[in-house]
C-alpha positions as CSV (number, residue, x, y, z in Angstrom):
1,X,3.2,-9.7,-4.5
2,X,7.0,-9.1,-3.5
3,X,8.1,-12.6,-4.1
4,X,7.8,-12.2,-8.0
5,X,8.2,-10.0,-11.0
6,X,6.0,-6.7,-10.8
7,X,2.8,-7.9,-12.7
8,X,0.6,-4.8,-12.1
9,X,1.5,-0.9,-12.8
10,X,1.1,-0.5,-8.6
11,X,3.8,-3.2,-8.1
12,X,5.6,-2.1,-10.9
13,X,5.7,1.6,-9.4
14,X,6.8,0.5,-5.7
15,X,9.5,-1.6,-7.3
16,X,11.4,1.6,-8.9
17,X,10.4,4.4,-6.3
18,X,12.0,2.0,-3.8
19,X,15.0,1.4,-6.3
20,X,15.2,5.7,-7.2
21,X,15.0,5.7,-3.0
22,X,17.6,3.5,-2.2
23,X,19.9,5.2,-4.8
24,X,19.5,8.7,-3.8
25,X,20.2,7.8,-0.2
26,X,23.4,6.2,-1.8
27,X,24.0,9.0,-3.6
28,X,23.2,11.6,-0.4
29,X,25.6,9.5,1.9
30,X,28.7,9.1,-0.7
31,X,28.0,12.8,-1.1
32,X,28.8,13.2,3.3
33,X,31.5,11.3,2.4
34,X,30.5,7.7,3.7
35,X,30.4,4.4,2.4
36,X,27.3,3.4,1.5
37,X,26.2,-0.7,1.0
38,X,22.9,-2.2,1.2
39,X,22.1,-5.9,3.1
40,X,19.1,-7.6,3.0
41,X,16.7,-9.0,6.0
42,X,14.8,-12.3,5.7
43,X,11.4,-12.8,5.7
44,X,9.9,-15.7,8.0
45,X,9.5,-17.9,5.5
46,X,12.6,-17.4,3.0
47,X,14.5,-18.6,6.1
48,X,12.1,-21.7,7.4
49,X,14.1,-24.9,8.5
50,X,12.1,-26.9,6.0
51,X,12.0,-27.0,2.3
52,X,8.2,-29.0,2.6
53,X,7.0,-26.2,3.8
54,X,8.6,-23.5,1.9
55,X,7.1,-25.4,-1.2
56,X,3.7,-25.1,-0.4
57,X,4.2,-21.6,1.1
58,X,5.3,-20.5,-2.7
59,X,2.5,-23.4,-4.0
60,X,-0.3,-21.0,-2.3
61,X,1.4,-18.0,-3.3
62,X,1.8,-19.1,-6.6
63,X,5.4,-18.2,-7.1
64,X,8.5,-19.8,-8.1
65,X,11.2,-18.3,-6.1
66,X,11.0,-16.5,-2.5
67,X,14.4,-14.3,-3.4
68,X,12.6,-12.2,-6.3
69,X,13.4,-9.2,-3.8
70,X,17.1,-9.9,-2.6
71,X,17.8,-10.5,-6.9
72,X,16.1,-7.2,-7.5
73,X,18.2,-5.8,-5.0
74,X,21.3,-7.5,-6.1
75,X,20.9,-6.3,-9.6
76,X,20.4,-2.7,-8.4
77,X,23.5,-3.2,-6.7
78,X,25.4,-3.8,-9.6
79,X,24.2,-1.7,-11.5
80,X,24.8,1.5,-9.7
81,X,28.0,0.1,-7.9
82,X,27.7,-0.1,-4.3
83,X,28.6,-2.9,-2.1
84,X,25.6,-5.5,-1.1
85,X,25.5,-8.0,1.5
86,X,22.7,-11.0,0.5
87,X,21.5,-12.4,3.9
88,X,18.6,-14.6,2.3
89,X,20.5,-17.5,1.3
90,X,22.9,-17.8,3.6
91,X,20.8,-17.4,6.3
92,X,18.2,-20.2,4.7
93,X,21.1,-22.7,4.1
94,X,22.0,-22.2,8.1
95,X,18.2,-22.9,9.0
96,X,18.4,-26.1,6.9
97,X,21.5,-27.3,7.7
98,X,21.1,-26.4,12.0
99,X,17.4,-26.6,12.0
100,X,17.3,-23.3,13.7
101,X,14.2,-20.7,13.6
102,X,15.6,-17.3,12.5
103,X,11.9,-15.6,13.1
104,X,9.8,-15.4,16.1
105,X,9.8,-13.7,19.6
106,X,11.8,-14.1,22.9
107,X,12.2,-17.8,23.8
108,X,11.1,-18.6,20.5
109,X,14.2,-17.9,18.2
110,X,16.1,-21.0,17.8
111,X,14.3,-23.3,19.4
112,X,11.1,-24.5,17.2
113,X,8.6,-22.2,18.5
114,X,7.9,-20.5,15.8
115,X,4.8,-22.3,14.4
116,X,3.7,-23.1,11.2
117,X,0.4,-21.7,12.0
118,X,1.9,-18.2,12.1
119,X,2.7,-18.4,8.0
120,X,-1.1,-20.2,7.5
121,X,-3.3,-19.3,10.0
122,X,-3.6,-23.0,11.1
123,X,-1.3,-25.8,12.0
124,X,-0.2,-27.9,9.5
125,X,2.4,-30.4,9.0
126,X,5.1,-30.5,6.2
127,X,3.5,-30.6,2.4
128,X,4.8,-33.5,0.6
129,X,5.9,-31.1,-2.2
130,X,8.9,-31.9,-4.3
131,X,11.0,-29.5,-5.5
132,X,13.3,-26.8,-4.1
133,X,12.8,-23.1,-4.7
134,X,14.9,-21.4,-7.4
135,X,18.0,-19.9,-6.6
136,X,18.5,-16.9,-9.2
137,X,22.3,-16.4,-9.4
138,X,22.9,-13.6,-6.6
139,X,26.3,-12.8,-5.5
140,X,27.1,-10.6,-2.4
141,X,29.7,-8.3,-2.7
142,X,30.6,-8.5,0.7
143,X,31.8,-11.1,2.7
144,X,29.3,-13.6,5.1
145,X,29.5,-12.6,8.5
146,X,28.5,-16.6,8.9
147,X,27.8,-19.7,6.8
148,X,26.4,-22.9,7.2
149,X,28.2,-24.1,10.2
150,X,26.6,-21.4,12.1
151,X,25.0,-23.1,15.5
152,X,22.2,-22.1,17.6
């Protein structure tokens, strides 16, 4: 499950052969002589325009935060030194606040038409969960291309 600590060797593996991956492309583009930085892409439902159903998206997945992989990342980043641009939150806090769809196809970016029964396999409305996911401290190291005020 990406959306939490390794808790298997398997997970545990494809955690640091992406990590040892990731730094030797690092390593092979500094060594050409170009910058190197990493950014992260969202998942549909890190970036869902409602917190209901986030919650009971991580209640059946059992997890307590949907950013596991842009910390991992993060800490990676800082670790070995190269610049990192965190989309996730950003780009959650712009669903929230605009109500906008960042997943889905054609006509359906933006404008609500990316149903709920795409993340279940059947329509559902909102869970009454309370709660808001955790947000592990995470800092980019590069600035937002957009914030919260971005529109649709």
């Amino acid at each position: 499950m990406v959306y939490r600590v390794p808790d298997d060797a398997n997970w545990n593996e494809a955690w640091l052969v992406t990590e040892a991956l990731i730094k030797q492309i690092g390593a092979e583009v500094t060594q050409h002589g170009s910058k190197f930085m990493v950014a992260t892409i969202t998942s549909d439902i890190q970036v869902y325009p409602d917190q209901a159903v986030r919650q009971s998206m991580m209640n059946q997945l059992d997890v307590q935060d949907l950013f596991y992989p842009d910390t991992r990342l993060a800490g990676l980043a800082d670790r070995e030194g190269f610049p990192f641009l965190d989309l996730a939150l950003p780009m959650q806090v712009a669903a929230d606040t605009n109500k906008v769809f960042f997943h889905g196809f054609g006509r359906a970016i933006g404008n609500g038409h990316c149903c709920r029964s795409h993340l279940s396999g059947e329509p559902r409305s909102p869970a009454s969960a309370t709660g808001t996911p955790s947000t592990l401290p995470r800092k980019s190291t590069v600035p937002m291309p957009f914030g919260p005020e971005l529109k649709p």
